[in-house]
C-alpha positions as CSV (number, residue, x, y, z in Angstrom):
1,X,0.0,0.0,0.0
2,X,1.2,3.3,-0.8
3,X,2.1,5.9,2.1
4,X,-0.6,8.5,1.1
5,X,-3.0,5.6,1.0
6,X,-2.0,4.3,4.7
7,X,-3.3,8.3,5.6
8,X,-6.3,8.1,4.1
9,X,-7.1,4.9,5.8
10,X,-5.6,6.2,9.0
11,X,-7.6,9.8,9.0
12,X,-10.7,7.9,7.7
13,X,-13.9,10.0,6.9
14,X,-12.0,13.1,7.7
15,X,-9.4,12.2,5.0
16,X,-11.1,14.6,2.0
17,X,-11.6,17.6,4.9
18,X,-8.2,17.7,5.8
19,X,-6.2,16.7,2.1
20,X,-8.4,18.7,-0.4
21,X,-9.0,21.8,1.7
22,X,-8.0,24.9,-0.6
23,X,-7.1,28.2,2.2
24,X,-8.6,31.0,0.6
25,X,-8.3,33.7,3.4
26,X,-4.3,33.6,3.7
27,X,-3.2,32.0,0.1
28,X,-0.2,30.0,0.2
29,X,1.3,32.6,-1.8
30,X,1.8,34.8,1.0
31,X,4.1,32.0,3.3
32,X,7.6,31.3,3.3
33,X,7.0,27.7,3.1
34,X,9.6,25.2,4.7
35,X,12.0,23.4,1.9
36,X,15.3,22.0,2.4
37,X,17.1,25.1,2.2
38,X,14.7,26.3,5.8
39,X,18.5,28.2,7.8
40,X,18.3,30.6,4.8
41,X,15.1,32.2,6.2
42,X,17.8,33.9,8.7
43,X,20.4,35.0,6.4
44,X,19.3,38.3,6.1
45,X,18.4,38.4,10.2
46,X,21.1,39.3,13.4
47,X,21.6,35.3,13.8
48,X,25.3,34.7,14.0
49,X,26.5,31.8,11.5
50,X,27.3,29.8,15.5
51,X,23.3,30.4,15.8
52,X,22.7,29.1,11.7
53,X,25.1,25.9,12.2
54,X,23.2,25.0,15.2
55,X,19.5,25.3,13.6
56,X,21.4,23.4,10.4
57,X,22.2,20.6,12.9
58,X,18.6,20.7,14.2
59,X,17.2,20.9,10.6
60,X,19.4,18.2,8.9
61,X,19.1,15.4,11.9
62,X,16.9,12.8,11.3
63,X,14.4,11.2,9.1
64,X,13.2,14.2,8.6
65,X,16.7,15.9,8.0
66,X,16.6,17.9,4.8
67,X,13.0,18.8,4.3
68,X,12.8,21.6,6.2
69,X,10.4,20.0,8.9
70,X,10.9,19.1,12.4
71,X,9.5,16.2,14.7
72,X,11.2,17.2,17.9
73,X,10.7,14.8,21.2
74,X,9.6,16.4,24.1
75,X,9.6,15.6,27.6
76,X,9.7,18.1,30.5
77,X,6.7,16.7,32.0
78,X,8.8,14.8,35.1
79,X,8.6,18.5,36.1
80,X,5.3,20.3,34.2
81,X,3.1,17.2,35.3
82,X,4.9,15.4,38.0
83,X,7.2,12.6,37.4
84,X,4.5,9.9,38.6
85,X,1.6,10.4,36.7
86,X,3.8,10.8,33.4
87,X,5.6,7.5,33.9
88,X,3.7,5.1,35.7
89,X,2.5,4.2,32.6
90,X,5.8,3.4,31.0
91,X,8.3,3.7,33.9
92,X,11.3,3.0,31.6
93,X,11.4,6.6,31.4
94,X,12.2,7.8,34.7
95,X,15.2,6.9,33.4
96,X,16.1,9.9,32.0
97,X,19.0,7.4,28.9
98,X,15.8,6.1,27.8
99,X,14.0,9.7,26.7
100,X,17.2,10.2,24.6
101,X,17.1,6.7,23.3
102,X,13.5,7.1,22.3
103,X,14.1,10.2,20.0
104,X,17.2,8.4,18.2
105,X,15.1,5.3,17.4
106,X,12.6,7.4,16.5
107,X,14.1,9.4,13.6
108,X,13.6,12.5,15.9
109,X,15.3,16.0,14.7
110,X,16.3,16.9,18.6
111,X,14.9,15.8,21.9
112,X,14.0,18.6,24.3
113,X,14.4,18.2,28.0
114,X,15.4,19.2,31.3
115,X,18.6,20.3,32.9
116,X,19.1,17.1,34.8
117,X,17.9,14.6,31.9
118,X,20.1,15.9,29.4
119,X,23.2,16.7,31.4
120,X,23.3,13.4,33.2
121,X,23.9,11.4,29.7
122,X,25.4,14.6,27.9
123,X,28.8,12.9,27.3
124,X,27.6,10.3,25.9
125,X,24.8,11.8,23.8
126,X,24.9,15.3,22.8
127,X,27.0,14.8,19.9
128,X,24.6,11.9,18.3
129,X,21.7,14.2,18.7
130,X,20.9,17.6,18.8
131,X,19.9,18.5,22.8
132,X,17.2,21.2,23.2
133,X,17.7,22.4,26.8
134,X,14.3,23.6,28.3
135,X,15.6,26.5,30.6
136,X,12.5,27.2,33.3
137,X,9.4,25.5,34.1
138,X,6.1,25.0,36.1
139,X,6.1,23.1,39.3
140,X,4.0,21.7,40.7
141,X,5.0,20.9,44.5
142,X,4.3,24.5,45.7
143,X,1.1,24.5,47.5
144,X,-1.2,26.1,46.2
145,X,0.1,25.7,42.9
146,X,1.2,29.2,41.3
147,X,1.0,28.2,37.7
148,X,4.4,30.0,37.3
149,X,7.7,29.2,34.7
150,X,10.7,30.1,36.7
151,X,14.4,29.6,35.5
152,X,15.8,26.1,36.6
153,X,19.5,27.2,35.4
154,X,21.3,29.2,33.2
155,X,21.6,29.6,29.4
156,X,25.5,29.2,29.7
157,X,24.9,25.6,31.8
158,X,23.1,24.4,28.3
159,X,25.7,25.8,26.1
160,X,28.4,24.1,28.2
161,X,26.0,20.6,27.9
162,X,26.8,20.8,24.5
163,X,23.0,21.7,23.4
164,X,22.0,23.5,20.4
165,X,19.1,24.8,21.1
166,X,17.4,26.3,24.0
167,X,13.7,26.1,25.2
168,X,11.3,27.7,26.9
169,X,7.8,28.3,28.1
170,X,5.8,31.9,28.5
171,X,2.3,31.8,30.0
172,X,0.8,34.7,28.0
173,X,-2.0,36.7,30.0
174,X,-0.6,35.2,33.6
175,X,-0.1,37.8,36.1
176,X,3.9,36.9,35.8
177,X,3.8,37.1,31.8
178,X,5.4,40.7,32.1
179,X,8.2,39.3,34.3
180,X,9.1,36.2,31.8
181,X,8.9,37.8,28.7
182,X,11.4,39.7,29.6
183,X,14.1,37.0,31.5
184,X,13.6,34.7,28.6
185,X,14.2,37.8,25.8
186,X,17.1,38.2,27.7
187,X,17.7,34.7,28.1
188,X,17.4,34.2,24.1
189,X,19.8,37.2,23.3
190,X,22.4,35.2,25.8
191,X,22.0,32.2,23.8
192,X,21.8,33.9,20.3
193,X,25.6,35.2,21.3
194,X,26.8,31.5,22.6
195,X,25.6,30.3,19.2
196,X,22.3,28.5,20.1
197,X,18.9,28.7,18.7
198,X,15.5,28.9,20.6
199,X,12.4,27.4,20.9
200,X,9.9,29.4,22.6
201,X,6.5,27.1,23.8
202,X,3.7,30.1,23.5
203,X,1.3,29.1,25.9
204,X,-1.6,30.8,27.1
205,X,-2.7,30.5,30.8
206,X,-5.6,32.8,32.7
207,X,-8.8,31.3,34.6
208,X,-10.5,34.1,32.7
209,X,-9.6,32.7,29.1
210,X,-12.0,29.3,30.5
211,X,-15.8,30.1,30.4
212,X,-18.5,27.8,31.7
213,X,-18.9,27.0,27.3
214,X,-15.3,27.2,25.8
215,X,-11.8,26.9,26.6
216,X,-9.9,29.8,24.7
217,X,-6.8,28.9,26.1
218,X,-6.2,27.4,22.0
219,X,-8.4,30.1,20.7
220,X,-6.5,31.1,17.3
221,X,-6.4,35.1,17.5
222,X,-5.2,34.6,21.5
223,X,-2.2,31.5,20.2
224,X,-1.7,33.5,17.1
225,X,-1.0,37.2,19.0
226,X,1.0,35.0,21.5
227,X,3.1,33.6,18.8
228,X,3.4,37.4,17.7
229,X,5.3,38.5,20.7
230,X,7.0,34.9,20.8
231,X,8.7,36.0,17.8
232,X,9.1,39.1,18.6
233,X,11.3,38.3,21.7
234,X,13.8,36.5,18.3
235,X,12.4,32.8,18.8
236,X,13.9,31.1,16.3
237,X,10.7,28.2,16.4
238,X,7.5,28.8,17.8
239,X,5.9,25.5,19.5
240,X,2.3,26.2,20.4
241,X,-1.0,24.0,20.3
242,X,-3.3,23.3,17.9
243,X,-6.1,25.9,17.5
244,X,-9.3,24.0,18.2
245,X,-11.9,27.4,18.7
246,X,-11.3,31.6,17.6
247,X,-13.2,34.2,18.9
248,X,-11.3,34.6,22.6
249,X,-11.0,38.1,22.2
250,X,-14.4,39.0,20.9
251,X,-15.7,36.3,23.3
252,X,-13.9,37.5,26.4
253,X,-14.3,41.2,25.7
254,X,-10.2,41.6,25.6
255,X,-7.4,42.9,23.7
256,X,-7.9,44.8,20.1
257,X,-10.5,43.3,18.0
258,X,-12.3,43.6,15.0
259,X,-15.1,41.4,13.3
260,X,-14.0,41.9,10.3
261,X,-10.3,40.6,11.2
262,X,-11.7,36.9,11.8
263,X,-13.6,37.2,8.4
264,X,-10.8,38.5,6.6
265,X,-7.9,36.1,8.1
266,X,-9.2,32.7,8.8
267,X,-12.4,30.4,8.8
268,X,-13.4,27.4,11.2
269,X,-11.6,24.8,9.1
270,X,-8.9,23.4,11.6
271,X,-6.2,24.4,8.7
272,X,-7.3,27.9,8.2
273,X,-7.2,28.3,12.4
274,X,-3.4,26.7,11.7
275,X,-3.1,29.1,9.1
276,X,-4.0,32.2,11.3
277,X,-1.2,30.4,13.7
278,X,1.4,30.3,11.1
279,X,1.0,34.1,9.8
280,X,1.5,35.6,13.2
281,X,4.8,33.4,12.9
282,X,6.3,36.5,10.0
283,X,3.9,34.5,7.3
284,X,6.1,31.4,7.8
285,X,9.5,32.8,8.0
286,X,9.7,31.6,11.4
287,X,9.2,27.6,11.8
288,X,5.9,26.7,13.5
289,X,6.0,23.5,15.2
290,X,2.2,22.2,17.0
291,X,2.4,20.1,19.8
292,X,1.0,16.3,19.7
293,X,-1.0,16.8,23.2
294,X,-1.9,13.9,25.9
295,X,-2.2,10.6,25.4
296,X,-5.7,9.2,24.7
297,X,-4.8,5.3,23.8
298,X,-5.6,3.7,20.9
299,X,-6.7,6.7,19.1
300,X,-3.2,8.2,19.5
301,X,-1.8,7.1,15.7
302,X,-4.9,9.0,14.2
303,X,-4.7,12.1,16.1
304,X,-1.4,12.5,15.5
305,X,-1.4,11.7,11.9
306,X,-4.0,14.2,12.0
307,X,-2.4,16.9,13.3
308,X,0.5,16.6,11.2
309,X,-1.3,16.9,8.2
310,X,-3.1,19.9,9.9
311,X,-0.1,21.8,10.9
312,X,1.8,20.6,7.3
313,X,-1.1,21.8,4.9
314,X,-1.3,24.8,7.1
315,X,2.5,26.2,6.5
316,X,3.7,24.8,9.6
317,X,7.5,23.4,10.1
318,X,6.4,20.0,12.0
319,X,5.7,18.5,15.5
320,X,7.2,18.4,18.7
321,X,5.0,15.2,20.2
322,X,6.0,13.5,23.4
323,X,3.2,11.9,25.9
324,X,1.6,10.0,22.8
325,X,5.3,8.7,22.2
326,X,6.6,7.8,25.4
327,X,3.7,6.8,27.6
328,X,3.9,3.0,25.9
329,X,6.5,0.9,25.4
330,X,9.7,2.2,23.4
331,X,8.2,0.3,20.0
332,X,4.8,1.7,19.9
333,X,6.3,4.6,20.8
334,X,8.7,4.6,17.6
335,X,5.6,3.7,15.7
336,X,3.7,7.0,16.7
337,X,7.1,9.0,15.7
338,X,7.3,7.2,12.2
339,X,3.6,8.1,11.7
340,X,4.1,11.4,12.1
341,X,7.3,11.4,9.8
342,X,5.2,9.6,7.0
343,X,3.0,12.8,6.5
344,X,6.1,15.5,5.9
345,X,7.8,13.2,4.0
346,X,4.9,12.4,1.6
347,X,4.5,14.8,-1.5
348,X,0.7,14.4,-2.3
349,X,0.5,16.1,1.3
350,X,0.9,19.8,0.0
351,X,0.3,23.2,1.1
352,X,-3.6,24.0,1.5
C-alpha cells in the first residue's frame, strides 16, 4: 500500500476535509514555506552563522533531516506534570538514557528536556543528537500551585551541555507574563551570542480565558498574538497548540479586535485556524512546530497523523509530540514518531 494511502485509511472519513482543503483567506502565496534550504530564512536576520550551524544541525538530523520540517521529542513533563503520573505508565522513562534513546530510534530532529535529563547522559549523547535544553518551568509541589515558569538554570549551563538549542515556556495573559517575557528575551539574546537557537513554547494561561462554554486557552487570534510576541522576543521556532476554537477576544471582551479581522484572516476549518497560527509566525519565516498533546490510547496514531497533516497543509514546520510517544512501550512509541514522519515526507500532502 502506498504511504498516502496508509493516511487516508488512517484519517478515515475526515481524509477529503483535511487533504483537499484549498485556504482561501491567507493563500499560500503569501508563506515562506519550509524546503530543504529552511536556515536561509535567517540569512538576512542578526543570527550569528554559530546560531545558523546549530539550527542546520537541528534541521538536517533525522528522518526528517533535509526537508525543512521538524518532529522534535519532548519531555519536560517529570517536572510540568509530575514525574508519577507521566511515567507510571511506561516507567522506563524515569530513566532519564531512555527519553534520549527514544528520540534516536525514532528518527527524531532533537529531543527537548530538562537540565538534569540531558546533562546526566550529555557525554555520551549530545554529539549523536541535537539537545534542546528547556531552561524554566512550572512546578507543581508548591502548594497552592502558582502556575508560574521560573528559571531552573542558566543559558551558559546548556551551552556548556553541548546543546543547540534552548527552550522555553511563556504563559501569556498570567499575572507573571510581564516578568518572563522579559528574563527569557534576555535569556534568548544570551544564547543567540553562545551560538544556540531557541524554541519558545507560547502558551496561554488565565482562569478568565476558561468560560463555563469554551476553553480559549487554543483560541486562534489569542495563540496566534502570542506567537506574535513569541517571535518578537527572536524565537527562532515557535511551539504552540493546535487551534481548536477563535473568537477569545471577541468572546472574552479583551485585547484589540475587529469582526472583520476573523472574516478577513481565517475560517473554522482546523487548517485555516493553523493558518491564522502560522502568519503571526512573520507568514512562515519563522518555523511553526504544533504540539501532539496527551495521550488518549488507541486513538493516539490518528490524532497524530491528524495533526501533522493539519499543521503541514497549514504552513507549519512540523511537530514536537512527546506523551503519545513515550507513555507506551519504546516500539509503539517509535511507531507513533514514524507516523508522524510519514506525512512530511509524503509529497501528495501539499500546502492547503
Amino acid at each position: 500500500m502506498k504511504n498516502i494511502d496508509t493516511i487516508k485509511e488512517i484519517l478515515g472519513q475526515e481524509a477529503s476535509y483535511l487533504l483537499d482543503h484549498v485556504s482561501n483567506k491567507i493563500p499560500k502565496q503569501n508563506l515562506t514555506v519550509p524546503d530543504p534550504n529552511a536556515v536561509d530564512k535567517f540569512i538576512t536576520s542578526d543570527r550569528n552563522p554559530q546560531v545558523l550551524r546549530s539550527l542546520a544541525q537541528l534541521y538536517d538530523h533525522g528522518t526528517l533531516g533535509g526537508t525543512g520540517y521538524l518532529n522534535i521529542l519532548p519531555v519536560d513533563q517529570g517536572i510540568e506534570h509530575t514525574a508519577a503520573v507521566s511515567f507510571y505508565k511506561n516507567p522506563a522513562y524515569f530513566d532519564p538514557e531512555n527519553i534520549i534513546k527514544l528520540a534516536m530510534e525514532g528518527g527524531c530532529n532533537g529531543v527537548a528536556s530538562t537540565f538534569g535529563v540531558l546533562a546526566m547522559h550529555a557525554r555520551k549523547y549530545a554529539h549523536k543528537i541535537p539537545f534542546i535544553v528547556k531552561i524554566n518551568h512550572n512546578e507543581l509541589l508548591t502548594y497552592p500551585n502558582t502556575f508560574d515558569q521560573i528559571l531552573f538554570g542558566t543559558v551558559k549551563e546548556a551551552w556548556n551541555m553541548g546543546a543547540v538549542a534552548v527552550g522555553a515556556t511563556i504563559y501569556f495573559g498570567s499575572q507573571e507574563s510581564d516578568r518572563q517575557i522579559q528574563e527569557i528575551a534576555a535569556a534568548f539574546e544570551e544564547a543567540h551570542q553562545l551560538g544556540m537557537a531557541t524554541i519558545l513554547w507560547c502558551y496561554a494561561r488565565n482562569n478568565a480565558f476558561k468560560t463555563d462554554k469554551v476553553d480559549y486557552h487554543s483560541s486562534a487570534d489569542i495563540t496566534g498574538q502570542a506567537n506574535y510576541i513569541g517571535v518578537t522576543i527572536k524565537a527562532d521556532i515557535i511551539k504552540q497548540k493546535l487551534p481548536e476554537t477563535n473568537f477569545g477576544f471577541k468572546n472574552i471582551k479583551f485585547a484589540k479586535y475587529d469582526d472583520q479581522m476573523y472574516e478577513a484572516l481565517t475560517t473554522d476549518h482546523p487548517i485555516d485556524l493553523c493558518r491564522y497560527q502560522v502568519a503571526n509566525c512573520y507568514m512562515g519565516k519563522i518555523g511553526l512546530i504544533n504540539s501532539g498533546g496527551g495521550s488518549q490510547g488507541g486513538s493516539d496514531i490518528k490524532e497524530a497523523v491528524k495533526t501533522a497533516v493539519i499543521n503541514k497543509r497549514a504552513g507549519g514546520s512540523g511537530l514536537i509530540m512527546g506523551r503519545k510517544s513515550f507513555q507506551r512501550p519504546m516500539e509503539e512509541g517509535v511507531k507513533i514518531l514514524r507516523s508522524v514522519q510519514e506525512v512530511y515526507l509524503e509529497p501528495e500532502i501539499t500546502i492547503a
